[in-house]
Phi, psi and omega in degrees: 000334217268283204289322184307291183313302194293340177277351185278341149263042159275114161308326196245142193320321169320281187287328169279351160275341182289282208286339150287000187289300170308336167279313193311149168232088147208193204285343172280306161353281173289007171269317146320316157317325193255001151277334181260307164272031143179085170295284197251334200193124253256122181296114161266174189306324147322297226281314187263339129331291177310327204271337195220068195290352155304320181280106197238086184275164184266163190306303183318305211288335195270349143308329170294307187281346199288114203276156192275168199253151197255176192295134178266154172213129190246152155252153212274132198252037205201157172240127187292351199301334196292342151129121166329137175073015181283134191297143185262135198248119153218140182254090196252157188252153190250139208250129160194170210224120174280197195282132164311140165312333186248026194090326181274120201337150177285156194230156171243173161288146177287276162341299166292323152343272196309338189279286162336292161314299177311308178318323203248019173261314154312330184073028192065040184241225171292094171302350170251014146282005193242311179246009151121188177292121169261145161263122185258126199235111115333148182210087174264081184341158165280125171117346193317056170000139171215147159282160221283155208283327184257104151318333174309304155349105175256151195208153182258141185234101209252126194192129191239157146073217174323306208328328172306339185334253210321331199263357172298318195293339175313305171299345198240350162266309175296331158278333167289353162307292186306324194290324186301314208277319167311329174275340211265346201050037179308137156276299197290344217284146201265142182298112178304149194288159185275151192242193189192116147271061169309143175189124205234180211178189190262273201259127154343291205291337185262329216227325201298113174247141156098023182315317182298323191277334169316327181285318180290335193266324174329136193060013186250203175249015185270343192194087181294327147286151155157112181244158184202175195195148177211131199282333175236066181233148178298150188274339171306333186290108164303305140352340179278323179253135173225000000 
């Protein structure tokens, strides 16, 4: 429907009959759709504009056709235990595609893309001064994991790539528990229980994320453990394992 609406603003006969062909629903139709939209990778709209340079639609109709970006949902890679206003962590992989055989340009994630890119304009600073007010929706899916209501509990935290989010925020609760009980001068206070954290990745230098602080809390009582391991390394390298 998306391309059938954009042919009707090709100037030229040509390119307005192509696109109506590749829009038709039948089996030649979709055998075109898919040669002409997804050579190597499914064609945006930009893309299809370039390709079909008579078509010159008005804003409103390319807002019609254009489908709305569904909600991204990242895990929070932070704890509230850490004390209101405290800057909040998510954690996400920047999605990208390299350049096509038939031209067409390397891609980013919209979302991630765009974060990234702020990120590195920011300087490591306020990411919603770089890319305006961001809206954060919390969200907790059915199934939502938590470590256990008695700090006392020792529990295993098993985790490759993003995935460490949540268990950074475990860690990041468990030391404002010690740091809170250390202050407070509880004596009495019962010893938190031992974790274990495994967690593996590709390359050290690239993938270990949130590695320094991991290392620093490792042997402490927020993270008693941690072994972690990397797959695109010499096996010889002491380094792959630590």
């Amino acid at each position: 429907a998306a391309l059938r609406a954009l042919a009707e603003w090709c100037r030229e006969d040509a390119e307005k009959e192509k696109l109506v062909r590749i829009s038709a629903n039948s089996k030649e139709g979709r055998e075109a759709y898919k040669a002409e939209m997804f050579v190597e990778k499914p064609v945006t709209v930009l893309e299809l504009l370039e390709r079909f340079p008579s078509c010159m639609p008005p804003v409103e109709v390319l807002l019609d056709v254009l489908p709305p970006l569904a909600p991204r949902y990242y895990s929070a890679a932070d704890s509230a235990a850490r004390g209101f206003g405290s800057p909040w962590a998510a954690c996400f992989s920047v999605v990208e595609s390299a350049a096509g055989e038939d031209g067409a340009p390397p891609r980013r994630g919209h979302v991630t893309g765009t974060l990234d890119s702020a990120l590195e304009r920011a300087g490591g600073g306020d990411v919603g001064k770089a890319v305006g007010p961001l809206v954060v929706r919390p969200r907790l899916p059915l199934g939502t994991f938590a470590p256990p209501e008695d700090p006392g509990v020792p529990y295993v935290m098993i985790a490759a790539g993003t995935g460490v989010a949540p268990f950074r925020g475990f860690v990041r609760a468990r030391a404002a528990l010690a740091k809170a009980s250390c202050a407070a001068g509880d004596a009495d206070a019962a010893p938190l229980g031992e974790t274990w954290l495994f967690f593996g990745c590709r390359h050290r230098a690239r993938d270990f994320l949130y590695g320094e602080e991991l290392l620093e809390a490792a042997g402490t009582p927020a993270l008693t453990h941690l072994r972690v391991a990397f797959s695109r390394c010499d096996a010889d390298d002491a380094a792959c394992l630590a």
